[in-house]
C-alpha positions as CSV (number, residue, x, y, z in Angstrom):
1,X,-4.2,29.6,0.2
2,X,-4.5,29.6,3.8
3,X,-0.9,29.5,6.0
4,X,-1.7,25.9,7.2
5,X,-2.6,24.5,3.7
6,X,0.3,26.1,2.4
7,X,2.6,24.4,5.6
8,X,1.4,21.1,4.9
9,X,2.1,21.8,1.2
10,X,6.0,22.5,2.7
11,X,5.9,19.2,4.8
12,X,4.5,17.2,2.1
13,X,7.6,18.3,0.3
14,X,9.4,15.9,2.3
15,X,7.9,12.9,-0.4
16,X,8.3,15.3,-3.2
17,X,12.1,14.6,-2.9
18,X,11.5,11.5,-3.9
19,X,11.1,12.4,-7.1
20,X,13.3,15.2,-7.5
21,X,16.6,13.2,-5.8
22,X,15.5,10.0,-7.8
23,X,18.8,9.3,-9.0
24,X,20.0,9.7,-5.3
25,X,17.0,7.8,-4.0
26,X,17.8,4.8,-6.9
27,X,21.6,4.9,-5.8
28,X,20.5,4.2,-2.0
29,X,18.5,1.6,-2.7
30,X,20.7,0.4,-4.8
31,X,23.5,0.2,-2.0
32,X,20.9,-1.0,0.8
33,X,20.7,-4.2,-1.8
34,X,23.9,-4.8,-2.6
35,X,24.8,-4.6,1.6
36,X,22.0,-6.9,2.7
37,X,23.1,-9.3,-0.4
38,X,26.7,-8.6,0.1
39,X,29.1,-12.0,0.6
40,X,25.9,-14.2,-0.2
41,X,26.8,-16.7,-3.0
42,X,23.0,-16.7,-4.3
43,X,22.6,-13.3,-3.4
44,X,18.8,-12.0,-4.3
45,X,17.6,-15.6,-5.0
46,X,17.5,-16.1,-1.2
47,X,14.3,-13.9,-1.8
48,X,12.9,-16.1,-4.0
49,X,13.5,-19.4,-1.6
50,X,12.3,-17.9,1.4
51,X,9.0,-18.2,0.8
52,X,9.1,-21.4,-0.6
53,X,10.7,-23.1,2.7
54,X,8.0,-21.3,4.5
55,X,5.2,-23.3,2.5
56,X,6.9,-26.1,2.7
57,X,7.4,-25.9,6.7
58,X,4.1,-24.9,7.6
59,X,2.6,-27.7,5.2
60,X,4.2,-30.0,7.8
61,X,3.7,-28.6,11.3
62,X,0.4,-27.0,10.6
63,X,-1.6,-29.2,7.9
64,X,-0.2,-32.2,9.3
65,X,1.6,-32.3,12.2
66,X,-1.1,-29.7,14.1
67,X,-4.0,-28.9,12.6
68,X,-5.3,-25.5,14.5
69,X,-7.3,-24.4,12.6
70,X,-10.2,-25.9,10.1
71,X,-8.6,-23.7,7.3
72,X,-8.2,-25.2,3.9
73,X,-4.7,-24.5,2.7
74,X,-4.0,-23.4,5.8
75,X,-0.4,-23.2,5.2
76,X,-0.8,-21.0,2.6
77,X,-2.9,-18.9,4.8
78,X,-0.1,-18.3,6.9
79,X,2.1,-17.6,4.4
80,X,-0.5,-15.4,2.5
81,X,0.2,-13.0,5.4
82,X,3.3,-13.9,6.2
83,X,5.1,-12.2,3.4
84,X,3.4,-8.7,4.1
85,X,4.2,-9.1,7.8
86,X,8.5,-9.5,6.9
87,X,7.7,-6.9,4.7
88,X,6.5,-4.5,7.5
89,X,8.9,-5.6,10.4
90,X,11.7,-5.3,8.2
91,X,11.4,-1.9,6.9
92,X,10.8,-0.6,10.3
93,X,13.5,-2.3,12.4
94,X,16.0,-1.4,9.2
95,X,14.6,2.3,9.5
96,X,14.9,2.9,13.0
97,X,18.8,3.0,12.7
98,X,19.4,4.4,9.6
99,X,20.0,7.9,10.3
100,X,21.6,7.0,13.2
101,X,23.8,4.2,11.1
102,X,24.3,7.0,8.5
103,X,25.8,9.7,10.8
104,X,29.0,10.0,8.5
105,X,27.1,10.9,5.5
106,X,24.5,13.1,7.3
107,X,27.1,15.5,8.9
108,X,29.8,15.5,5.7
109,X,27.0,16.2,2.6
110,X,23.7,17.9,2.5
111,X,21.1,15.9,0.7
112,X,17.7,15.0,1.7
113,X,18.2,12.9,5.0
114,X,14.4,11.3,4.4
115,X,15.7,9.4,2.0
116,X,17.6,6.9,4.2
117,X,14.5,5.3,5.8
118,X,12.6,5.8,3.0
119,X,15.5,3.8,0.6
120,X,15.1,0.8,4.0
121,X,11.2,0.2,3.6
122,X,12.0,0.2,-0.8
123,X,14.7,-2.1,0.0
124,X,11.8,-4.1,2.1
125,X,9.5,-3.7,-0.5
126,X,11.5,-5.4,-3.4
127,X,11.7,-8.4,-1.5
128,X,8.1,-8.5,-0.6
129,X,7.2,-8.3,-4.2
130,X,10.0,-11.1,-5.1
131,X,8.6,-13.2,-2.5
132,X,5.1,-12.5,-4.0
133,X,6.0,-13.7,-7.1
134,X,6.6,-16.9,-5.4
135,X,3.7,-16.9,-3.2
136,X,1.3,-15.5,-5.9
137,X,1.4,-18.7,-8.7
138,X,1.1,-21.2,-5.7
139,X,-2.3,-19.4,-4.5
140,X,-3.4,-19.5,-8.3
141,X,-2.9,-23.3,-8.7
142,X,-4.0,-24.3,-5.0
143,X,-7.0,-21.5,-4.8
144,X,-8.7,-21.4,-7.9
145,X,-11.3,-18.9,-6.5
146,X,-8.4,-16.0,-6.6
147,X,-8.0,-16.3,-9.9
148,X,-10.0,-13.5,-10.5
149,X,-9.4,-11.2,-7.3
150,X,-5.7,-12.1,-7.0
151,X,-4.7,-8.6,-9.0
152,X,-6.5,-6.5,-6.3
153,X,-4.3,-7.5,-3.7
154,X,-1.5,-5.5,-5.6
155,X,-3.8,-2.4,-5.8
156,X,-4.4,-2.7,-2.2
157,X,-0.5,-2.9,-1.4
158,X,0.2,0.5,-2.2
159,X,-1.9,2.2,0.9
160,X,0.1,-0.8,2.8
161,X,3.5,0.6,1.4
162,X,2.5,4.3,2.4
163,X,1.3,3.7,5.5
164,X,4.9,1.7,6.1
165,X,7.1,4.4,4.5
166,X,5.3,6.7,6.3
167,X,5.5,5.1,10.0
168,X,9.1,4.0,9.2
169,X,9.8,7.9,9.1
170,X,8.5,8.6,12.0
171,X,10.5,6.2,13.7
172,X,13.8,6.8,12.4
173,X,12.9,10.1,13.3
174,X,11.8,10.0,16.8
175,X,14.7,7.5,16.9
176,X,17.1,10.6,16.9
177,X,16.1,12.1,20.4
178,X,15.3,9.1,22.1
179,X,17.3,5.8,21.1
180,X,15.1,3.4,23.1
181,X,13.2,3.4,20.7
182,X,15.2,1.2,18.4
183,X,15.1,-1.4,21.3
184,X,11.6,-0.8,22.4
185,X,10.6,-1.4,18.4
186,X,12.4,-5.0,18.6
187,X,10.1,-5.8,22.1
188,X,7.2,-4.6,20.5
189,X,7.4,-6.2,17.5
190,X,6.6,-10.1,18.9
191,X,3.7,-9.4,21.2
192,X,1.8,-6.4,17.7
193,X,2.7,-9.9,15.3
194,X,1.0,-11.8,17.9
195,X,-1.9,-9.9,18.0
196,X,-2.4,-9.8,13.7
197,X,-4.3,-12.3,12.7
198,X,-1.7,-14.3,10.6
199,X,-2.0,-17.6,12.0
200,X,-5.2,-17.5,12.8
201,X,-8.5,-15.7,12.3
202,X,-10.6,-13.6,14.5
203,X,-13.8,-15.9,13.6
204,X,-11.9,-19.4,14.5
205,X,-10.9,-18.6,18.2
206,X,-13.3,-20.2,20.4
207,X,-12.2,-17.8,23.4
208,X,-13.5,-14.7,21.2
209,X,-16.6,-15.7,20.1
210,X,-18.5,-14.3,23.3
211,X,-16.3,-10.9,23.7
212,X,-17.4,-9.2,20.4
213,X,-16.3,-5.9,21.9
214,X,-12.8,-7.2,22.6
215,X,-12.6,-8.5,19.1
216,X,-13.3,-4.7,17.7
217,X,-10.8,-3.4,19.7
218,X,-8.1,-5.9,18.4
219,X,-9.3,-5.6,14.7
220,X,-9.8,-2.0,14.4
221,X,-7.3,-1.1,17.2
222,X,-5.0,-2.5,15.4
223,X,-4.0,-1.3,12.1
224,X,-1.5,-3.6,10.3
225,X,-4.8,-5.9,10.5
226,X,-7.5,-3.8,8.2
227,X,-4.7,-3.6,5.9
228,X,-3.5,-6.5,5.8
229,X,-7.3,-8.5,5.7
230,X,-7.7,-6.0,2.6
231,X,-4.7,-8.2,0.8
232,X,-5.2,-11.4,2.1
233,X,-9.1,-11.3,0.9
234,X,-8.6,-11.5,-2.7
235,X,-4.8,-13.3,-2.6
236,X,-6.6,-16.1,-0.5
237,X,-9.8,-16.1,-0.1
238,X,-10.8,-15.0,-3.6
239,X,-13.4,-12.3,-2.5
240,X,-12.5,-8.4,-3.3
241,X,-11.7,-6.4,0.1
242,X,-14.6,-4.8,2.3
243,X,-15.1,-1.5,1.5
244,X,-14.7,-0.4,5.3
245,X,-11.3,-2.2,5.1
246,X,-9.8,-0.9,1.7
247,X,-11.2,3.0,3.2
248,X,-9.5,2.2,6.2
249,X,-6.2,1.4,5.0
250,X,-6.1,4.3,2.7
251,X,-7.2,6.9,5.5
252,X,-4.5,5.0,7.4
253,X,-1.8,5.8,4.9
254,X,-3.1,9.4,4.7
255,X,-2.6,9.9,8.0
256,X,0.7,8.4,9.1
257,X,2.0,9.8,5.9
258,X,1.0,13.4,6.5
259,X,2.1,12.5,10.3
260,X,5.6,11.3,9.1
261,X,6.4,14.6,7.0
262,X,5.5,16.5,10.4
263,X,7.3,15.0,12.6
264,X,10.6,14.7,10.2
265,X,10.4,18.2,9.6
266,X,10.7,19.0,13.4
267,X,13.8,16.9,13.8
268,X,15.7,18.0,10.4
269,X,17.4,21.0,10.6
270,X,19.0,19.4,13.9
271,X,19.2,15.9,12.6
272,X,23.6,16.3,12.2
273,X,23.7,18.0,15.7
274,X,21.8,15.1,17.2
275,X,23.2,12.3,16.0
C-alpha cells in the first residue's frame, strides 16, 4: 500500500471512531438532547409541531396572502426544503462551538474529541427526521405523484448527512485557531439560505431567464442546492433525482468528508492547548 493511501486510511480513522466509541458517541447525543430539550414541558414534541406551524403559516402568507410563485402546494414547497435547510444550519452553528463549549472535558479526559461536532449534526439530524415524519404524510395526501418516489428522498439524505458531518468538522475545527469563524458562520448563513432555492425555483425567476450562465454558477456553485434538489425531487415533485444531481451530492460528501478527517487531524493533538 502506498504511504498516502495508507495516511488517508489513518485520517479516515477519524469516522472509524464512531463506531468503536459508540457507547460514548450514544451518550453525547444523548446529553446534546436532553440540553436542547432541557426545562421544556413538551420537550421533543416541539419537533414534531414545528413543522406543522410552518405549513400552516406559509399556507397563509404565501398561497393566499402572496402568491409568488405559480407553484401548486407552494407551501409545502417551502416547507419541503425547509426542514433540510434547519437541519443543515443547525448542525453547523451548534458545531462551530462545541469544542470550544467543551474545553472542560477536552483538557481533563482523553477521548475522541471528533465526537463533539459529530454528536451536534446527530442531534440535528434526529430532529430533521422527526420533522420529516410530519412533513412526509402531508406530501403523500396533498401530492399523490410522490407516492411512489417519496422513499428515495431518504436514500438521498444520507450523502446530505455526510457532506454536513463532514463540513460541520471542519468548522468546529478551524473554529479552534480562528474564532471569527463562529461569527462569520452566523453572517453567512442568511445571504447562502438566500441563495438556495427554497422559496423559489431557479426556472420561475423572471430576472434569470436571460443569464443562463449566472444560473449555473448559483446552482452548481452552490452545493447545499444539488443536494438538496436531489430530495426535494421525489418528496415533492414526485420524479426520482437527476443522475448528475444524486452523483453530485455523493462526490460532495466524498469530498468534504475526506477533507474534514484532514483538516481535524492537523488541529488534534493541539486541540487542549488551543482552546
Amino acid at each position: 500500500m502506498r504511504e498516502g493511501s495508507f495516511a488517508t486510511l489513518c485520517d479516515m480513522q477519524v469516522y472509524t471512531d464512531l463506531y468503536r466509541y459508540r457507547n460514548l458517541f450514544a451518550n453525547l447525543l444523548r446529553r446534546d438532547m436532553h440540553i436542547r430539550f432541557r426545562g421544556s414541558a413538551f420537550g421533543v414534541v416541539w419537533t414534531f409541531f414545528n413543522p406543522l406551524v410552518l405549513v400552516g403559516v406559509y399556507t397563509l402568507v404565501f398561497s393566499i396572502l402572496w402568491r409568488a410563485f405559480a407553484i401548486e402546494h407552494y407551501s409545502l414547497f417551502v416547507c419541503t426544503g425547509l426542514v433540510f435547510w434547519i437541519f443543515f444550519g443547525t448542525s453547523l452553528t451548534m458545531a462551530s462551538s462545541s469544542f470550544i463549549s467543551e474545553s472542560f472535558l477536552i483538557q481533563q479526559v482523553k477521548f475522541p474529541r471528533q465526537l463533539l461536532p459529530l454528536s451536534a449534526t446527530a442531534t440535528a439530524f434526529a430532529t430533521l427526521l422527526a420533522m420529516l415524519v410530519v412533513v412526509v404524510p402531508i406530501n403523500l395526501i396533498f401530492i399523490p405523484e410522490v407516492r411512489t418516489t417519496f422513499w428515495m428522498a431518504f436514500v438521498m439524505v444520507i450523502p446530505f448527512a455526510i457532506f454536513t458531518g463532514g463540513l460541520a468538522l471542519i468548522i468546529a475545527s478551524i473554529t479552534v485557531h480562528f474564532r471569527d469563524v463562529e461569527h462569520l458562520l452566523q453572517t453567512l448563513l442568511l445571504p447562502w439560505f438566500f441563495l438556495t432555492p427554497i422559496f423559489y425555483s431557479f426556472d420561475l425567476l423572471p430576472g434569470l431567464q436571460n443569464h443562463p450562465k449566472l444560473v449555473s454558477a448559483l446552482y452548481w456553485g452552490n452545493p447545499v442546492t444539488p443536494i438538496l434538489q436531489s430530495m426535494k425531487d421525489p418528496l415533492f415533485f414526485g420524479s426520482l433525482p437527476r443522475p448528475v444531481d444524486a452523483l453530485y451530492a455523493l462526490v460532495a460528501a466524498l469530498v468534504v468528508l475526506v477533507a474534514g478527517a484532514l483538516i481535524f487531524r492537523r488541529v488534534d493533538d493541539h486541540l487542549a492547548a488551543q482552546i
